[in-house]
LODREN-808131 format. One record per atom (N, C-alpha, C): residue in three letters; x, y, z. Coordinates in steps of 0.05 Angstrom, whole numbers, plus 32768, in hexadecimal, padded with zeros to 4 digits. Example, Ala and Ser with C-alpha at 12.3 -4.5 7.8 and 13.67 -1.06 7.14 Angstrom:
ALA81087F8E809C
ALA80F67FA6809C
ALA81087FBE809C
SER81017FD3808E
SER81117FEB808F
SER81028001809D
***
This chain:
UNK7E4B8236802C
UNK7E6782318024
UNK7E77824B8027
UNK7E6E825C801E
UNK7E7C8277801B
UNK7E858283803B
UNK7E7A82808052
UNK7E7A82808069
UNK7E93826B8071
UNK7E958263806B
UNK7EB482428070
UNK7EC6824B8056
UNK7EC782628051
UNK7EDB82658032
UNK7EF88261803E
UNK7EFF8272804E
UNK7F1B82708059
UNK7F2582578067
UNK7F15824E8077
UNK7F1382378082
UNK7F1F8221806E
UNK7F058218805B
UNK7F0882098044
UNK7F1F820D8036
UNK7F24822A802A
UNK7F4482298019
UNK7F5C82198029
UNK7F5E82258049
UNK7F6F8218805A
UNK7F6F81FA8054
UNK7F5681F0805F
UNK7F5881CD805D
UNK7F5F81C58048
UNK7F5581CD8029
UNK7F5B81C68014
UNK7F7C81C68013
UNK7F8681DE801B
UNK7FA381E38014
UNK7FB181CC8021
UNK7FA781C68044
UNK7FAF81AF804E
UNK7FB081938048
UNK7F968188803A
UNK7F9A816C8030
UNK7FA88173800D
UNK7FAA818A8006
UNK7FBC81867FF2
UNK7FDA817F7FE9
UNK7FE7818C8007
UNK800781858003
UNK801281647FFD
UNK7FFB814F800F
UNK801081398008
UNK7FFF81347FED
UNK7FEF813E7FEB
UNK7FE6812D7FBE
UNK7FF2813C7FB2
UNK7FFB81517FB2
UNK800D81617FA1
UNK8029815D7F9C
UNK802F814B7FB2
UNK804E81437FBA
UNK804281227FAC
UNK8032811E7FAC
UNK803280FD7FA2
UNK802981067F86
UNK801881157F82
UNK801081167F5F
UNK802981197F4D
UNK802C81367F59
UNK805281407F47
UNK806081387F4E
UNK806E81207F62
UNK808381197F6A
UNK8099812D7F76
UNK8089812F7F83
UNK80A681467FA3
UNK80B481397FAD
UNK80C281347FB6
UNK80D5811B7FC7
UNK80C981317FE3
UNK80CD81237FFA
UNK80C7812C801C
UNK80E781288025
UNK80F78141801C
UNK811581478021
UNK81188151802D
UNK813281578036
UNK8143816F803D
UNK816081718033
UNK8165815A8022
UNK818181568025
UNK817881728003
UNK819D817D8005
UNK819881867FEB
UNK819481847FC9
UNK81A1816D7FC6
UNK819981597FB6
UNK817481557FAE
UNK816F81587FBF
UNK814C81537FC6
UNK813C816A7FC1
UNK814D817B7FC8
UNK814281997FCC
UNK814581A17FAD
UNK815D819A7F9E
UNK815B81A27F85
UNK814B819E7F74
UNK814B81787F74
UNK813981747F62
UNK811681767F60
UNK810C817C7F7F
UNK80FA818C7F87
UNK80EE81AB7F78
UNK810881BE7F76
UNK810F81D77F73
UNK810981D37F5B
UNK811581BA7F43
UNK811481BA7F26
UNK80F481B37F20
UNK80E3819F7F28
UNK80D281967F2C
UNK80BB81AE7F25
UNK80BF81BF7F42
UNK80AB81D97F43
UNK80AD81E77F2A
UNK80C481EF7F25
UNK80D482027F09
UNK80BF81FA7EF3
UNK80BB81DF7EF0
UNK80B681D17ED8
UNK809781CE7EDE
UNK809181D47EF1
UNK807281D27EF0
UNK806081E57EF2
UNK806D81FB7F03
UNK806682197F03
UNK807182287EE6
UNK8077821C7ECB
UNK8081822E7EB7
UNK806882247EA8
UNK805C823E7EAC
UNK803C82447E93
UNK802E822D7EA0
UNK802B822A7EB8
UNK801282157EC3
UNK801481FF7EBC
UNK802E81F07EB8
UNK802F81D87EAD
UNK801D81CA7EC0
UNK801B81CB7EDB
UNK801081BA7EF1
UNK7FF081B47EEA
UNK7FE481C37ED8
UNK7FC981C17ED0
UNK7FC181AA7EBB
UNK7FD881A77EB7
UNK7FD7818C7E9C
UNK7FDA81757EA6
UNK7FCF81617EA4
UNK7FD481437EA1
UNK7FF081347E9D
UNK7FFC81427E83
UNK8015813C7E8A
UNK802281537E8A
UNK803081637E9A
UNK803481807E98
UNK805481827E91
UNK806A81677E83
UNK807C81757E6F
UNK8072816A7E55
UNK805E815F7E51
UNK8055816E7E2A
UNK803A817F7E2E
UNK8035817A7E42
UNK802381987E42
UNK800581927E37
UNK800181777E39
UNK7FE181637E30
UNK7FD881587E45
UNK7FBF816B7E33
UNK7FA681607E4C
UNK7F9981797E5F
UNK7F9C81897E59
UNK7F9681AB7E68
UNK7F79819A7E79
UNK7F7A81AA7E94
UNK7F6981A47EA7
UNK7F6481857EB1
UNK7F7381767EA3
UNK7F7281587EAC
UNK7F8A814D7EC4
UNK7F8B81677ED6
UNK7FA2815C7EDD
UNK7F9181497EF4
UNK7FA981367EFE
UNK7F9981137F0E
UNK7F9A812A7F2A
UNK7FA181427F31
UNK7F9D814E7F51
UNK7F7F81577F4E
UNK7F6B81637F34
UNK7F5B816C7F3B
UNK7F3D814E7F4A
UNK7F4481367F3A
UNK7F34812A7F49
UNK7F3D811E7F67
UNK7F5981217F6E
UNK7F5F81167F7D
UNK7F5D812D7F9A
UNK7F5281457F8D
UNK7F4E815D7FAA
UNK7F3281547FA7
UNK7F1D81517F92
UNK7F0A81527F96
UNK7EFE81407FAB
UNK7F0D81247FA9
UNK7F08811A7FB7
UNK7F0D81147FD9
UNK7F26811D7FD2
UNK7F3081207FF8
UNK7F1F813D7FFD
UNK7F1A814A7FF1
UNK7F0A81667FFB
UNK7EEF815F8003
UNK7EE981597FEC
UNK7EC6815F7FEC
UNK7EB5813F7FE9
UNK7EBE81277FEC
UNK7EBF81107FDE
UNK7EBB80FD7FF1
UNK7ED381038005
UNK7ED380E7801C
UNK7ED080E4803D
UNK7EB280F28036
UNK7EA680EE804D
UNK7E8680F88042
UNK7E7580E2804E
UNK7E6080E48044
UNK7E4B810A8049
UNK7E5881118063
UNK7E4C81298065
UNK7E5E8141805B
UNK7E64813D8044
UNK7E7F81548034
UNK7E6D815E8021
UNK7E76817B801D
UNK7E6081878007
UNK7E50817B7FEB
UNK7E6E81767FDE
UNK7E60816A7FC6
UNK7E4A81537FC5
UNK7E4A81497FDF
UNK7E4081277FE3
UNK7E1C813A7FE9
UNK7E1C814D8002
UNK7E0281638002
UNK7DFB816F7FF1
UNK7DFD81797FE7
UNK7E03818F7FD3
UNK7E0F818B7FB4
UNK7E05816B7FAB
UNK7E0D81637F8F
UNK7E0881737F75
UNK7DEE817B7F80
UNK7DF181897F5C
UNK7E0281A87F58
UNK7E0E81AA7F77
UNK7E1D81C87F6B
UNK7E2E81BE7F5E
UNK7E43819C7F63
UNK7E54819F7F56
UNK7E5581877F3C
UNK7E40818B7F2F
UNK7E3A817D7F12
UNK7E3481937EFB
UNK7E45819B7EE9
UNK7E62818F7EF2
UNK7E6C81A17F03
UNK7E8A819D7F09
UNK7E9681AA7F18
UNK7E9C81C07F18
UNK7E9981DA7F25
UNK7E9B81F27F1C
UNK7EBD81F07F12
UNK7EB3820D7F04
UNK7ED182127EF6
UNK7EDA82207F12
UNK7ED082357F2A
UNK7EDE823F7F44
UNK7EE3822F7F55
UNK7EE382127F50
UNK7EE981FD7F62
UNK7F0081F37F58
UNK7EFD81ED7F46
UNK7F1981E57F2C
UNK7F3381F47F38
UNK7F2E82147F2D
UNK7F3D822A7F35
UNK7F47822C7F50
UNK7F3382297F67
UNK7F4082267F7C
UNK7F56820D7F82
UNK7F5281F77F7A
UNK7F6081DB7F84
UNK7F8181E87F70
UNK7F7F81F57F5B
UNK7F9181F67F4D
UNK7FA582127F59
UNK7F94821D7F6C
UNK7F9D823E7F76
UNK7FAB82327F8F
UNK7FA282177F9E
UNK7FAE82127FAD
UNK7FC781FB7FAB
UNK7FC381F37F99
UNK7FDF81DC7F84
UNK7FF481F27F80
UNK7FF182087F78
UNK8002821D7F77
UNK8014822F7F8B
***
């Protein structure tokens, strides 16, 4: 794995943009109107990591947010020859540097 590190962060970062735009609700704009409420969106989710919470404006639920199962699975999940599916017991449970990464790249 460590050999596919950069690789892997890349893909991860790639199937992340549209669940990140469907989890937190991004609108796919340009008008400015779109752009704002986009702009407010980020503000409010990047202030003290709200994006790590479940619901991240009351701030419940730390680490439950619905993106970490939803990378796990487009990452490592849906396709039978994907790490976790080889390689199950590395991730029982799930590392906390796997966590950290899906969340380094949500950011």
């Amino acid at each position: 794995i460590t050999t596919r590190d950069s690789q892997m962060r890349g893909d991860l970062r790639d199937k992340l943009v549209p669940l990140v735009r469907e989890v937190y609700g991004f609108r796919l704009t340009s008008d400015r109107k779109g752009i704002e409420v986009n702009r407010k969106l980020y503000d409010i989710l990047k202030k003290e990591n709200a994006y790590v919470f479940k619901d991240p404006v009351k701030r419940k639920g730390l680490y439950e947010a619905d993106i970490i199962q939803l990378s796990l699975n487009v990452m490592w999940f849906s396709s039978p020859k994907h790490e976790c599916i080889k390689f199950g017991d590395y991730f029982r449970p799930i590392p906390l540097p796997t966590i950290a990464l899906i969340f380094t790249a949500v950011s």
